[in-house]
N, C-alpha and C positions, 0 to 999 in steps of 0.2 A: 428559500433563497436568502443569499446573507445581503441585506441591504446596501452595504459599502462593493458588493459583486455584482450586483441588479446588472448596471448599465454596461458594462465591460461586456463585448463579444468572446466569446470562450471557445477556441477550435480545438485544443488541444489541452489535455491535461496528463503531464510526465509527473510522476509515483518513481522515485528514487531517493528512497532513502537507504542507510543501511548504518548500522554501531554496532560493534560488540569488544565484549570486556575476556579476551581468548585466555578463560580460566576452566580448570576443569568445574562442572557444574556445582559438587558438593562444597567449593572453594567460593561460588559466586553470593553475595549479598540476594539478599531480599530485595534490595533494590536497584540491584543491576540485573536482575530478571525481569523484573518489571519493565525496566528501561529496555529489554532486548525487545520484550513485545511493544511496549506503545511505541517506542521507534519505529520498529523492523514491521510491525504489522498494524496497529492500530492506527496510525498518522495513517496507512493506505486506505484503511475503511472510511476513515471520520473525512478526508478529501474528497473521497468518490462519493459518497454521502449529498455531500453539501453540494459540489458540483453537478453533480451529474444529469438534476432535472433541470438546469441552465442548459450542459452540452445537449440534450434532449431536444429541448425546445428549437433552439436551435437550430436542429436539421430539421424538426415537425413543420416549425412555421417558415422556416428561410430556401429549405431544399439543401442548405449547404452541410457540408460535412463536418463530423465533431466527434473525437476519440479518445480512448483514454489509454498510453500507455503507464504499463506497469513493468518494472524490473526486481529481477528478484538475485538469485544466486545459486550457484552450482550446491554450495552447501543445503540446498532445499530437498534437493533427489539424493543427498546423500551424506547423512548426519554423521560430522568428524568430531573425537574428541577433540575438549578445549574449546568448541562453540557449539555446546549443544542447543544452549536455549536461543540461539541464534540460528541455527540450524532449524530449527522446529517454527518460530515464528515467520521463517524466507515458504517453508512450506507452505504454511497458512496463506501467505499472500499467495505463491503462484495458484494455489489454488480457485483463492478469491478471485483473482483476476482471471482465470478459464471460465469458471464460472458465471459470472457477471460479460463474459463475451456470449453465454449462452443467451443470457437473459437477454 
């Protein structure tokens, strides 16, 4: 738990992000790939991370409810030229995010 979060009641945590640089891939930087994923996918992991066992607690000790949405994009189910690695990173999240509704 991040100690400046501690005290704040946490009901809801919305996962929306989204960047991309609409170039064909072999066109894209080194580091505008990287940017599609820690944008597009990684801020979602490193959030739900750190929140998550605050929203947990939460319902364990209060009974009250605590959720996390996530958004993703159509480009996730269906990789277009001109946003590939944006396309592939939206995947990663809806995945995460089915996933992690398992768990």
């Amino acid at each position: 738990m991040i100690p400046a979060l501690s005290d704040l009641d946490v009901a809801m945590l919305i996962l929306n992000a989204g960047w991309v640089e609409p170039l064909p891939f072999k066109d894209l930087t080194d580091s505008e790939v990287e940017q599609h994923v820690n944008i597009n996918a990684c801020h979602v992991i490193y959030a739900s991370k750190v929140l998550l066992p605050q929203l947990l607690q939460r319902h364990e000790t209060t009974g009250k409810k605590a959720a996390i949405f996530v958004t993703s994009s159509l480009a996730s189910t269906a990789p277009m030229a001109g946003v590939l690695s944006y396309s592939a990173a939206k995947a990663f999240v809806s995945t995460f995010a089915a996933g992690l509704g398992f768990e």
